[in-house]
KELUMZA-699006 format. One record per atom (N, C-alpha, C): residue in three letters; chain; x, y, z. Coordinates in nm, 4 decimals. Each point is the difference from the previous one (the first is absolute). Last residue first. Layout:
# KELUMZA-699006
+------+-------+----------+----------+----------+
: rest : kette :       px :       py :       pz :
+------+-------+----------+----------+----------+
:  ALA :     A :        X :        Y :        Z :
...
+------+-------+----------+----------+----------+
# end
This chain:
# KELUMZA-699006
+------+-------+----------+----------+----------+
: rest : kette :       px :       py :       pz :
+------+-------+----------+----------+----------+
:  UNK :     A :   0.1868 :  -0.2318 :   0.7433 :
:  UNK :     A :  -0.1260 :   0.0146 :  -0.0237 :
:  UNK :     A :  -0.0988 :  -0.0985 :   0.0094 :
:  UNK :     A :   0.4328 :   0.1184 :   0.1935 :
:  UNK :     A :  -0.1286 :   0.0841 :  -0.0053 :
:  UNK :     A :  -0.1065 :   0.0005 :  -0.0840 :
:  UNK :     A :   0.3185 :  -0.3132 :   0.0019 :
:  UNK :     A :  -0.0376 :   0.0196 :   0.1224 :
:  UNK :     A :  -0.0771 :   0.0957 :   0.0201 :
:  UNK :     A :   0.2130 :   0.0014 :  -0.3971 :
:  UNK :     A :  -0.0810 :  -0.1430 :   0.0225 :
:  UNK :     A :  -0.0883 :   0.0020 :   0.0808 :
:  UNK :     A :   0.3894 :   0.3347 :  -0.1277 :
:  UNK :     A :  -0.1670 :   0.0311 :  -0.0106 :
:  UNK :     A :  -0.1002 :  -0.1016 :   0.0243 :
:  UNK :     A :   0.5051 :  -0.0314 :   0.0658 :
:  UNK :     A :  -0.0704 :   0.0675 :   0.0881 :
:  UNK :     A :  -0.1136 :   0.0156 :  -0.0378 :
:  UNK :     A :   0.2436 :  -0.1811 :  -0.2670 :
:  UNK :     A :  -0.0402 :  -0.1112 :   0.1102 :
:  UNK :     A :  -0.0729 :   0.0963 :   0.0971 :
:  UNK :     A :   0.0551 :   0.1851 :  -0.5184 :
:  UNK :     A :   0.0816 :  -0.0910 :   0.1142 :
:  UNK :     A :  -0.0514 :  -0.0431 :   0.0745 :
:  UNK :     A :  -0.0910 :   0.3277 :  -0.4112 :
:  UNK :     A :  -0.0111 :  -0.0845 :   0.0390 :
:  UNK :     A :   0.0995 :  -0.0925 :   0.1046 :
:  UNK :     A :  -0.2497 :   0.5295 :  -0.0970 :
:  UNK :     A :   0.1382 :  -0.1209 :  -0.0666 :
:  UNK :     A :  -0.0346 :  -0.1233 :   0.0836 :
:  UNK :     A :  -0.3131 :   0.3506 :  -0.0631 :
:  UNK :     A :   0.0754 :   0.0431 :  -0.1512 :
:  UNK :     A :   0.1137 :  -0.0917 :   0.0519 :
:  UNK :     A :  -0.4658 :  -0.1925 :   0.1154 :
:  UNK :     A :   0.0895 :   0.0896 :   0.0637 :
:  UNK :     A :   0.0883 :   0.0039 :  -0.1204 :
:  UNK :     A :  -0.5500 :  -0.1067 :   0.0999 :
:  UNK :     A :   0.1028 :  -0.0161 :  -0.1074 :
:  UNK :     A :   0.1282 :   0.0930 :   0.0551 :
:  UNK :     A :  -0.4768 :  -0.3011 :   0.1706 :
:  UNK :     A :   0.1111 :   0.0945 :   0.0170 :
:  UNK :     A :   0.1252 :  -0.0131 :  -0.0735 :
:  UNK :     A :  -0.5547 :  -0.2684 :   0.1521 :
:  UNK :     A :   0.1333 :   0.0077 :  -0.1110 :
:  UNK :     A :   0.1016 :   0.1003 :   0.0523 :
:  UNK :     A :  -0.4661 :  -0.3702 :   0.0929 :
:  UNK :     A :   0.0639 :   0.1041 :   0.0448 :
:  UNK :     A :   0.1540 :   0.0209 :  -0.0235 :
:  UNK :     A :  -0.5348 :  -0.2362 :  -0.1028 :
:  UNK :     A :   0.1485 :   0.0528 :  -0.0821 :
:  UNK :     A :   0.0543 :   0.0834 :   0.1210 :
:  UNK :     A :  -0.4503 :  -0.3648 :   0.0798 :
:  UNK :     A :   0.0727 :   0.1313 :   0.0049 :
:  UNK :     A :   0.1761 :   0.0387 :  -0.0247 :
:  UNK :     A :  -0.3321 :  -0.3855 :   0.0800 :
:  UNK :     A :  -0.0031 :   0.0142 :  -0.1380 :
:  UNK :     A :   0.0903 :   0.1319 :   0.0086 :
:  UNK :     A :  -0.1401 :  -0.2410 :   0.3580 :
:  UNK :     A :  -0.0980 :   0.0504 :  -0.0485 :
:  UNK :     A :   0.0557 :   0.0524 :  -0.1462 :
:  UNK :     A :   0.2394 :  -0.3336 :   0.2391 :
:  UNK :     A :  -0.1872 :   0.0034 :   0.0315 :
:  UNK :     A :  -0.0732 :   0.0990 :  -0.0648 :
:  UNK :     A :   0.4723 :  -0.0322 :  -0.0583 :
:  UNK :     A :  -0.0472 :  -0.1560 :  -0.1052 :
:  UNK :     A :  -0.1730 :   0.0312 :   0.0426 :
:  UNK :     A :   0.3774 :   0.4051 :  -0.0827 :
:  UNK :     A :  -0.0784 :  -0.0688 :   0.1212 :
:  UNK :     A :  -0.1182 :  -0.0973 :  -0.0507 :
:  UNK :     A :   0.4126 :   0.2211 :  -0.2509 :
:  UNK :     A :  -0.0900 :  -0.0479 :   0.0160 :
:  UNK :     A :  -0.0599 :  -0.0637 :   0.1423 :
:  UNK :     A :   0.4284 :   0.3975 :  -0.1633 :
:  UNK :     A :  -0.0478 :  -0.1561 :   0.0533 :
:  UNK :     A :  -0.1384 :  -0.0182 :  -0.0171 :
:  UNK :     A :   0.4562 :   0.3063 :  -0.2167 :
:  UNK :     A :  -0.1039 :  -0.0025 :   0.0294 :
:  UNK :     A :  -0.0345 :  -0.1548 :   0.0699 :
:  UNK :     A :   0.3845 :   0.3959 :  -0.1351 :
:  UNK :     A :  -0.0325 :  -0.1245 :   0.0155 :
:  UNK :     A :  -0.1095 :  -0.0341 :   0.0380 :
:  UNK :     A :   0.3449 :   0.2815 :  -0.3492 :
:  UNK :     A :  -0.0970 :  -0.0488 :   0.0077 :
:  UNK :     A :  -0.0486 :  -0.0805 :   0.1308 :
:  UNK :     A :   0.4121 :   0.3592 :  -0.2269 :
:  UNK :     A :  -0.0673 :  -0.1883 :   0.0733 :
:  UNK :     A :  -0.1255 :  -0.0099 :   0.0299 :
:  UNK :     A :   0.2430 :   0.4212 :  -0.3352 :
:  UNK :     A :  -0.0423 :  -0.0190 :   0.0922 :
:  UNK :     A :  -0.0393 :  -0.1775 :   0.0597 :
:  UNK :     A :   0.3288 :   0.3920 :  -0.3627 :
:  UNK :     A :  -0.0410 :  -0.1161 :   0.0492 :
:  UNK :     A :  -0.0758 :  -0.0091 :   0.1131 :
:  UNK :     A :   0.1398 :   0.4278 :  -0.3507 :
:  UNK :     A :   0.0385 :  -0.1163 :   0.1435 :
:  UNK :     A :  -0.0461 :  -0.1397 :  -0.0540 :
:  UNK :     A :  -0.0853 :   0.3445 :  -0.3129 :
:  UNK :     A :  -0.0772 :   0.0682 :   0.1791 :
:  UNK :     A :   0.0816 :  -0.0598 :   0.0681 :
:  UNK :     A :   0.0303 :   0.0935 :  -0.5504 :
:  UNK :     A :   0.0254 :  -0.0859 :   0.0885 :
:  UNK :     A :  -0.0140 :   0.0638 :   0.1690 :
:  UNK :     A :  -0.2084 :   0.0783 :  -0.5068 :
:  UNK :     A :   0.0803 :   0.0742 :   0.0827 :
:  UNK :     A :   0.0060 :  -0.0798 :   0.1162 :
:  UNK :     A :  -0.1092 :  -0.1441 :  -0.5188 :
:  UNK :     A :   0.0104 :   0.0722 :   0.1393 :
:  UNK :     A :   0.0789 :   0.0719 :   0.0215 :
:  UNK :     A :  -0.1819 :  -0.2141 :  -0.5925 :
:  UNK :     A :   0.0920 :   0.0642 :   0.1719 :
:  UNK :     A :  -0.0733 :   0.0512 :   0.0803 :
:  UNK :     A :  -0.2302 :  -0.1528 :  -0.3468 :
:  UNK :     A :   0.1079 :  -0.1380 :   0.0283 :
:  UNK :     A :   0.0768 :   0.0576 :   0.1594 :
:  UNK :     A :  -0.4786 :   0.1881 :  -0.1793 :
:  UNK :     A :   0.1376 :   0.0333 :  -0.0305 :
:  UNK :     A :   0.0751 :  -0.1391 :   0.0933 :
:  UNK :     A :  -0.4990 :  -0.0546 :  -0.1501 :
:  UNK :     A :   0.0504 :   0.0728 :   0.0574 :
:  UNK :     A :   0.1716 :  -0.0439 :   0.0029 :
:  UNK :     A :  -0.6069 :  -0.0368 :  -0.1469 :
:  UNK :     A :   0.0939 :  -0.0384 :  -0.0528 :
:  UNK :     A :   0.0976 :   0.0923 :   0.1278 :
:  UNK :     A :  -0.4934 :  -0.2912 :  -0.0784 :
:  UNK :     A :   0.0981 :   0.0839 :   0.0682 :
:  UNK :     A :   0.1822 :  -0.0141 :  -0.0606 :
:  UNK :     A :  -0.3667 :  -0.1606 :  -0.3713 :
:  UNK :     A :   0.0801 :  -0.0449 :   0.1736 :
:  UNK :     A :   0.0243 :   0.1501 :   0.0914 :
:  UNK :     A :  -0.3992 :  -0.0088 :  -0.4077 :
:  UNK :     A :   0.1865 :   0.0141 :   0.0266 :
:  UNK :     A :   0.0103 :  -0.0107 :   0.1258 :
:  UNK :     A :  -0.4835 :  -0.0561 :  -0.1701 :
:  UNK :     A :   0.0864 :  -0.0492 :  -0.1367 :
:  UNK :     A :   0.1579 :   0.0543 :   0.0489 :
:  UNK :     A :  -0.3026 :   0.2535 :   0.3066 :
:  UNK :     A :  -0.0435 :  -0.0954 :  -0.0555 :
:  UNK :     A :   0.0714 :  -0.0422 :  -0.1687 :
:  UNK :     A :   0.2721 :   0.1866 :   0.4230 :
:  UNK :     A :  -0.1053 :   0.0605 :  -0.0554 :
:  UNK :     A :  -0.0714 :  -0.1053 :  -0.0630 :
:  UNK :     A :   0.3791 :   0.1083 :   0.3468 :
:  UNK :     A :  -0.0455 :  -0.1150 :  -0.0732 :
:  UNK :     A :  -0.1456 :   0.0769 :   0.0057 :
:  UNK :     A :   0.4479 :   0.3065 :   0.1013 :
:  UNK :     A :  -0.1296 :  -0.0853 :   0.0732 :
:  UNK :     A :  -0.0673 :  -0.0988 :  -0.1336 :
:  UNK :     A :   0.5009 :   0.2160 :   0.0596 :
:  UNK :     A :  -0.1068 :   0.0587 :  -0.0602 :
:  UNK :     A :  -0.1219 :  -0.1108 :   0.0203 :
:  UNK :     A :   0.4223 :   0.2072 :   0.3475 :
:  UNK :     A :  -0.0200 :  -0.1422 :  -0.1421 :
:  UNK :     A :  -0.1583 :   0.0796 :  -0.0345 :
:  UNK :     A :   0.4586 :   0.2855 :   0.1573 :
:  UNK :     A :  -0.1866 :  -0.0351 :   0.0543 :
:  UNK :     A :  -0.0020 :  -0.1499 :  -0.0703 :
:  UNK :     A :   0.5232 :   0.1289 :   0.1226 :
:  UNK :     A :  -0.1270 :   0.0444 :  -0.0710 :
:  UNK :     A :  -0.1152 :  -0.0691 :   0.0286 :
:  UNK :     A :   0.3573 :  -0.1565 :   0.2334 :
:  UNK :     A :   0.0562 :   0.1167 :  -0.0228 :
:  UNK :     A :  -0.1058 :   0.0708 :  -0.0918 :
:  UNK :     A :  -0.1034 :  -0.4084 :   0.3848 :
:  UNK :     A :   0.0133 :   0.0103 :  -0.1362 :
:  UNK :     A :   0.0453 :   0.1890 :  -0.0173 :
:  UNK :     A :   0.0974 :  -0.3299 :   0.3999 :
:  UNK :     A :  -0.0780 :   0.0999 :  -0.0695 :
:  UNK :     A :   0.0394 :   0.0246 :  -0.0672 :
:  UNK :     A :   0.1181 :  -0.4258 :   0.3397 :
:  UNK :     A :   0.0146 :   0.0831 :  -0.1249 :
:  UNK :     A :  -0.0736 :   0.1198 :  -0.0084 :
:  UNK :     A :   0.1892 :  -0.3625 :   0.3735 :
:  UNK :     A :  -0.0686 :   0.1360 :   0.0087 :
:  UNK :     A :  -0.0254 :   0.0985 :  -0.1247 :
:  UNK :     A :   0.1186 :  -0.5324 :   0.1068 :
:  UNK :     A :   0.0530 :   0.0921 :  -0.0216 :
:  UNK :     A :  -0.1359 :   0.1122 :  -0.0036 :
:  UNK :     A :   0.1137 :  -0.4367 :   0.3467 :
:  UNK :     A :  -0.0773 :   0.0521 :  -0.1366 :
:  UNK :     A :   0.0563 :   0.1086 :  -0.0304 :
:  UNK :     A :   0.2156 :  -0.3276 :   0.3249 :
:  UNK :     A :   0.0451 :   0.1099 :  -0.1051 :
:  UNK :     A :  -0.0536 :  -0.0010 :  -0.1043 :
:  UNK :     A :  -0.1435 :  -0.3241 :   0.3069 :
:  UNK :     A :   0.1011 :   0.0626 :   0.0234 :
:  UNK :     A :  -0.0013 :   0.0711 :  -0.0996 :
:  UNK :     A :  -0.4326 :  -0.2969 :   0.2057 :
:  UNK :     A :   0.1287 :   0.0199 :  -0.1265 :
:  UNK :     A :   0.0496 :   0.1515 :   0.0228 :
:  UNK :     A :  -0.2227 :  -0.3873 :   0.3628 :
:  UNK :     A :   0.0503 :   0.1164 :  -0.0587 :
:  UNK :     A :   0.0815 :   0.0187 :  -0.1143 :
:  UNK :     A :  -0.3923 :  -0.3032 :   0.3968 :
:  UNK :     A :   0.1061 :   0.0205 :  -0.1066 :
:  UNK :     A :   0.0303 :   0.1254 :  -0.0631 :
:  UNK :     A :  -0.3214 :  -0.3172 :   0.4089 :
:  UNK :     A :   0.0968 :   0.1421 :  -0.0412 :
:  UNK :     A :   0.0858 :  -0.0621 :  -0.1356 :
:  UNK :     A :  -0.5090 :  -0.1665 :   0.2622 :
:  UNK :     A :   0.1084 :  -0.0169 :  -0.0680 :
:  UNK :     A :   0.1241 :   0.0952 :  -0.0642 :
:  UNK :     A :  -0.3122 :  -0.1776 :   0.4416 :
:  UNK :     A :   0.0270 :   0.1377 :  -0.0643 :
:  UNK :     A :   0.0754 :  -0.0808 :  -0.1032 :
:  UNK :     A :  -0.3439 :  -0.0730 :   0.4467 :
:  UNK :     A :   0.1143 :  -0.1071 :  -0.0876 :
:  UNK :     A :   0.0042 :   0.0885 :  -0.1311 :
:  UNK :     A :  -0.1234 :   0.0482 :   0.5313 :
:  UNK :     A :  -0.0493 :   0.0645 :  -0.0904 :
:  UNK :     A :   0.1442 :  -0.0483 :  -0.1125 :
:  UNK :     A :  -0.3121 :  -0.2386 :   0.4371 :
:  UNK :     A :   0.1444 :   0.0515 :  -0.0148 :
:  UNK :     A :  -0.0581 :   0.0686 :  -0.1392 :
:  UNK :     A :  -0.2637 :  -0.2360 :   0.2909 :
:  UNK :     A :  -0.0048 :   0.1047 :   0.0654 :
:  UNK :     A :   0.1598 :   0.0530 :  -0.0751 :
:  UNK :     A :   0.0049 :  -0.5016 :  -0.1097 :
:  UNK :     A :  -0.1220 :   0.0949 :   0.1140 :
:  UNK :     A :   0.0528 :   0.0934 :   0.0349 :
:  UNK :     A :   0.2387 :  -0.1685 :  -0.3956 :
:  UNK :     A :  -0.0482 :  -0.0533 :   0.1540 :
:  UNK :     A :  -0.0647 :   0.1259 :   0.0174 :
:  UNK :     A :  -0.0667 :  -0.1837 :  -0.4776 :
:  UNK :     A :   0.0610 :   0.0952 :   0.0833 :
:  UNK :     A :   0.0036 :  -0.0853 :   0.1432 :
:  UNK :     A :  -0.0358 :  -0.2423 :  -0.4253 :
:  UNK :     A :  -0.0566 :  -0.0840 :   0.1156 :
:  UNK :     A :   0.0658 :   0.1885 :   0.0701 :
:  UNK :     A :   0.0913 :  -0.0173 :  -0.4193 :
:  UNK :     A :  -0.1068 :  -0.1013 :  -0.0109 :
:  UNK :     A :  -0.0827 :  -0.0033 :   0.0912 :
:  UNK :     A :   0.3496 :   0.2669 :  -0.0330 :
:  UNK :     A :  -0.0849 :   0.1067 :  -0.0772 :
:  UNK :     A :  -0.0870 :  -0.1277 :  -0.0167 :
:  UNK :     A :   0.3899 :  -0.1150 :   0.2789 :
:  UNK :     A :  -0.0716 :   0.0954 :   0.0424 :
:  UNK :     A :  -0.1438 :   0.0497 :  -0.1292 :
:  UNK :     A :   0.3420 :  -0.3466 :  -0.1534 :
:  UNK :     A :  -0.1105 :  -0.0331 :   0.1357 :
:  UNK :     A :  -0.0163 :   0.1457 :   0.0689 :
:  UNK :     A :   0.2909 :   0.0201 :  -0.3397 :
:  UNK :     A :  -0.1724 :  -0.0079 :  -0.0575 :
:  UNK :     A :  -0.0653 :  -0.0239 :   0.1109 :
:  UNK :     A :   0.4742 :   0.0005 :   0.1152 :
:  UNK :     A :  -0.0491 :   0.1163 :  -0.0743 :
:  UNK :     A :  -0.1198 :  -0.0127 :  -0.0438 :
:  UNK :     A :   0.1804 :  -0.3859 :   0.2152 :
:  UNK :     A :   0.0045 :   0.1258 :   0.0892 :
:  UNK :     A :  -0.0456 :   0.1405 :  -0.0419 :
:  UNK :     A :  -0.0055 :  -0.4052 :  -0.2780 :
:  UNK :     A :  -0.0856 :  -0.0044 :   0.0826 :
:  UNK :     A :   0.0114 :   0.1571 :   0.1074 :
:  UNK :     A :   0.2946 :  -0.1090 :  -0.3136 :
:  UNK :     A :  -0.0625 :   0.0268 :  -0.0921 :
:  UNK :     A :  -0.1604 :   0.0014 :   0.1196 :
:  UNK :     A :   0.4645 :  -0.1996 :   0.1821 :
:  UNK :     A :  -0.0497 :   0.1802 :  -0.0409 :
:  UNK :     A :  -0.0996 :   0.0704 :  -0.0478 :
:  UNK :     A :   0.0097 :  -0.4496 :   0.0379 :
:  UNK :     A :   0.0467 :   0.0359 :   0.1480 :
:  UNK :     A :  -0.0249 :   0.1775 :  -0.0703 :
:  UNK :     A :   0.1042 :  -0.2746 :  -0.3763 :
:  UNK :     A :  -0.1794 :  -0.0172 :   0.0701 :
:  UNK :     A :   0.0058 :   0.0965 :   0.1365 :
:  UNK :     A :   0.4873 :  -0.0305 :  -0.1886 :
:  UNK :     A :  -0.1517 :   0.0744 :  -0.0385 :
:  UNK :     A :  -0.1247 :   0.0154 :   0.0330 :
:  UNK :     A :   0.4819 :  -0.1973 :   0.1597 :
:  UNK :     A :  -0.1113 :   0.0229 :   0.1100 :
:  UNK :     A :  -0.1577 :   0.1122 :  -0.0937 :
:  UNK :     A :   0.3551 :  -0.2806 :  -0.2265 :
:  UNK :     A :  -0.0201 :  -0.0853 :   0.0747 :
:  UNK :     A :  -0.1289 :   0.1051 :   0.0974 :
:  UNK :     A :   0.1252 :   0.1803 :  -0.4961 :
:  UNK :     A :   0.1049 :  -0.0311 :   0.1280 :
:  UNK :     A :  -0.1232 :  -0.1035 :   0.1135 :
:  UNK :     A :  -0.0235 :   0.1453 :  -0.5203 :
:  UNK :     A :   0.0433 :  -0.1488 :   0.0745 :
:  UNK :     A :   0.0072 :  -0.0196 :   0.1423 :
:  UNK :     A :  -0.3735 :   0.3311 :  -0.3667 :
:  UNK :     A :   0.1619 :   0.0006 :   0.1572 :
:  UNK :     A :   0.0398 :  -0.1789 :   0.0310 :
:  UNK :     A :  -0.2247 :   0.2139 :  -0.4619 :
:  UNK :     A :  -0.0530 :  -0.0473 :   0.0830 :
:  UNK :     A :   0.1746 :  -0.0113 :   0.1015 :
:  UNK :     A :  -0.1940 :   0.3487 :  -0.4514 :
:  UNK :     A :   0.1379 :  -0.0870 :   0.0752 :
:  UNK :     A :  -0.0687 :  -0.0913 :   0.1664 :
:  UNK :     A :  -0.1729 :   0.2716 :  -0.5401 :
:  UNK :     A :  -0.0522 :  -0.0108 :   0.2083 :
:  UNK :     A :   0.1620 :  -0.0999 :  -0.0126 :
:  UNK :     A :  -0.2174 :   0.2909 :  -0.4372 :
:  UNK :     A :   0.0911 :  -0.0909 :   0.0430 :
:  UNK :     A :  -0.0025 :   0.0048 :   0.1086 :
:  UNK :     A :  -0.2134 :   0.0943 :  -0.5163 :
:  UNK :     A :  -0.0536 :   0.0497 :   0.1613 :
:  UNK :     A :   0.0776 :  -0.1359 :   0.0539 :
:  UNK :     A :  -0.0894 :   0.2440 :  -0.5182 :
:  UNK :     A :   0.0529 :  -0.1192 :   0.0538 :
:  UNK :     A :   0.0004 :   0.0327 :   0.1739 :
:  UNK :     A :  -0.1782 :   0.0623 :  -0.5703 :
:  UNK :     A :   0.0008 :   0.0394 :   0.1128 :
:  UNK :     A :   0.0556 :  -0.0893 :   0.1394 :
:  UNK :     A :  -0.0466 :  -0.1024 :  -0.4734 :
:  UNK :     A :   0.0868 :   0.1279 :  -0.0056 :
:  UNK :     A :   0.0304 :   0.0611 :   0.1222 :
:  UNK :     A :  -0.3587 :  -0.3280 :  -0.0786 :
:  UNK :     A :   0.1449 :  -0.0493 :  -0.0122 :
:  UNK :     A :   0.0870 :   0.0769 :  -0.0071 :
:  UNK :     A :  -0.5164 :  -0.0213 :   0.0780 :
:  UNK :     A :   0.0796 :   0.1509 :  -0.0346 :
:  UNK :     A :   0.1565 :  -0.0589 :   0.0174 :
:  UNK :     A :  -0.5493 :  -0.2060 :  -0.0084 :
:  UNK :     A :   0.0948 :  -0.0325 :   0.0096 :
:  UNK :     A :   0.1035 :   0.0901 :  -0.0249 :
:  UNK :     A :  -0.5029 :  -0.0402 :  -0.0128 :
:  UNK :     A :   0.0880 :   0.1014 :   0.1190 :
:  UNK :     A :   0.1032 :  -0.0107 :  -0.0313 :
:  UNK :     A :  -0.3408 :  -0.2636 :  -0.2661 :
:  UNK :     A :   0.0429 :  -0.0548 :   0.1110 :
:  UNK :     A :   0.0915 :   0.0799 :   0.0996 :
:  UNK :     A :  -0.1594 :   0.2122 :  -0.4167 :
:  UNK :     A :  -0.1169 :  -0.0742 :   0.0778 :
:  UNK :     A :   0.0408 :  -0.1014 :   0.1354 :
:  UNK :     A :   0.3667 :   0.2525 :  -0.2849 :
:  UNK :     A :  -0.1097 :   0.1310 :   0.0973 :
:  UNK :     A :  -0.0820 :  -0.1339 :   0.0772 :
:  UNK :     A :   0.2545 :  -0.2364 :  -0.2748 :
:  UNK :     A :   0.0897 :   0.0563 :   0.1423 :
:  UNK :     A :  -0.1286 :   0.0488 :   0.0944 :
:  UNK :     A :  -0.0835 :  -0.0983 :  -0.4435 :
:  UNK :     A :  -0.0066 :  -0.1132 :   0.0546 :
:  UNK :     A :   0.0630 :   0.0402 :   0.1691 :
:  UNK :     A :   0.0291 :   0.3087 :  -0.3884 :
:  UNK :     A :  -0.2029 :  -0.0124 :   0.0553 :
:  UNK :     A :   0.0332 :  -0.1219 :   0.0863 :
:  UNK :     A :   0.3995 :   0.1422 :  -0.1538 :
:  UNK :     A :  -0.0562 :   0.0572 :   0.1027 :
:  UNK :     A :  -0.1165 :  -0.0192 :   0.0166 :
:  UNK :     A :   0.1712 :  -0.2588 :  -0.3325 :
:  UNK :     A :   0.0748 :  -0.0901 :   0.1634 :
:  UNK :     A :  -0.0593 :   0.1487 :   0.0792 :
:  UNK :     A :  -0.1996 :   0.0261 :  -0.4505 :
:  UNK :     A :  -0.0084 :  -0.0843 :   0.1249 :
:  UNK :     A :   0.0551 :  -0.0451 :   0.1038 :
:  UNK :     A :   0.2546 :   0.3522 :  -0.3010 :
:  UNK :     A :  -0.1779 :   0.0454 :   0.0845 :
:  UNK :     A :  -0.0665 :  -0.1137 :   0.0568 :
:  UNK :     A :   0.3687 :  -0.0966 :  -0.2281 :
:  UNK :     A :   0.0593 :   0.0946 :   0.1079 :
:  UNK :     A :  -0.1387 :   0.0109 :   0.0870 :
:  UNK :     A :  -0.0033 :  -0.3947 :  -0.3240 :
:  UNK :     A :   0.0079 :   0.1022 :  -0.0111 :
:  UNK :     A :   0.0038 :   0.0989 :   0.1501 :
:  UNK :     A :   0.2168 :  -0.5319 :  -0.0678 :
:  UNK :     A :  -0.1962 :   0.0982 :   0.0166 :
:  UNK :     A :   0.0119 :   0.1054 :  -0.0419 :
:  UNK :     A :   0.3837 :  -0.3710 :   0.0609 :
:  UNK :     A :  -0.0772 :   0.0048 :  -0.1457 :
:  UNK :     A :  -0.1474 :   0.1239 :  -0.0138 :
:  UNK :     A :   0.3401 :  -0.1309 :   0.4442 :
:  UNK :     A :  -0.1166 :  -0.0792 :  -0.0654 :
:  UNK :     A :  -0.0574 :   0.0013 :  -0.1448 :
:  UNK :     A :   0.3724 :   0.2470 :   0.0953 :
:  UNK :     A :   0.0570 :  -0.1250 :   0.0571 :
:  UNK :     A :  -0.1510 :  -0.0729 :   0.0064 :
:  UNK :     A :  -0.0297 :   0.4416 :  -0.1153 :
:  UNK :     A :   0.0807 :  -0.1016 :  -0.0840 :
:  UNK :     A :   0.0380 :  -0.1199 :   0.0129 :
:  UNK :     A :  -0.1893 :   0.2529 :   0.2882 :
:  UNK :     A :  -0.1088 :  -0.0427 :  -0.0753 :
:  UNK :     A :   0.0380 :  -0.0321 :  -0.1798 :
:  UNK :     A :   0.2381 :   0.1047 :   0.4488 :
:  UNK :     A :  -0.1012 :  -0.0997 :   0.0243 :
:  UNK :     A :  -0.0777 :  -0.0257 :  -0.1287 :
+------+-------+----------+----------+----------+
# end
């Protein structure tokens, strides 16, 4: 850019920083063609807009196979003027799923982590 305008390196960033601008950076959405979207897009938000009455409107999701690391040596604690510092290598635990829900009224987390993941744990939880 700032060959291609003639500016020096450092004003095209004083010119970026002041207007936010970050061209390097980039963020991508895909909009749905299919015919019955709206229709859908209503069935799922329309509860956490409009709840029905006397009902309890939850949001669930789950990530699958967090890993269970521990670190194989101590790390050495962050002191004043040095990062916390600590060893590259583990010790591998597994894997555990994750699933948790939001309750839209009162705000309340409710979670459970199982060592495998399948269909059977859904329901229970």
């Amino acid at each position: 850019m700032a060959r291609a305008s003639g500016l020096l390196v450092s004003t095209v960033q004083r010119i970026w920083r002041t207007f936010g601008l970050q061209p390097h950076r980039l963020e991508t959405y895909k909009l749905s063609n299919h015919p019955d979207f709206v229709a859908k897009v209503r069935d799922v938000v329309g509860p956490y807009v409009v709840p029905p009455e006397r009902a309890i409107v939850l949001c669930v999701d789950e990530k699958p196979q967090i890993l269970a690391p521990d670190r194989s040596r101590p790390s050495f604690r962050m002191r004043p003027g040095q990062v916390e510092r600590r060893s590259h290598d583990y010790k591998r635990h597994g894997t555990t799923s994750l699933f948790a829900a939001l309750d839209i009224a009162t705000g309340r987390v409710i979670g459970k982590c199982y060592g495998h993941h399948g269909p059977r744990n859904s329901p229970s939880f």
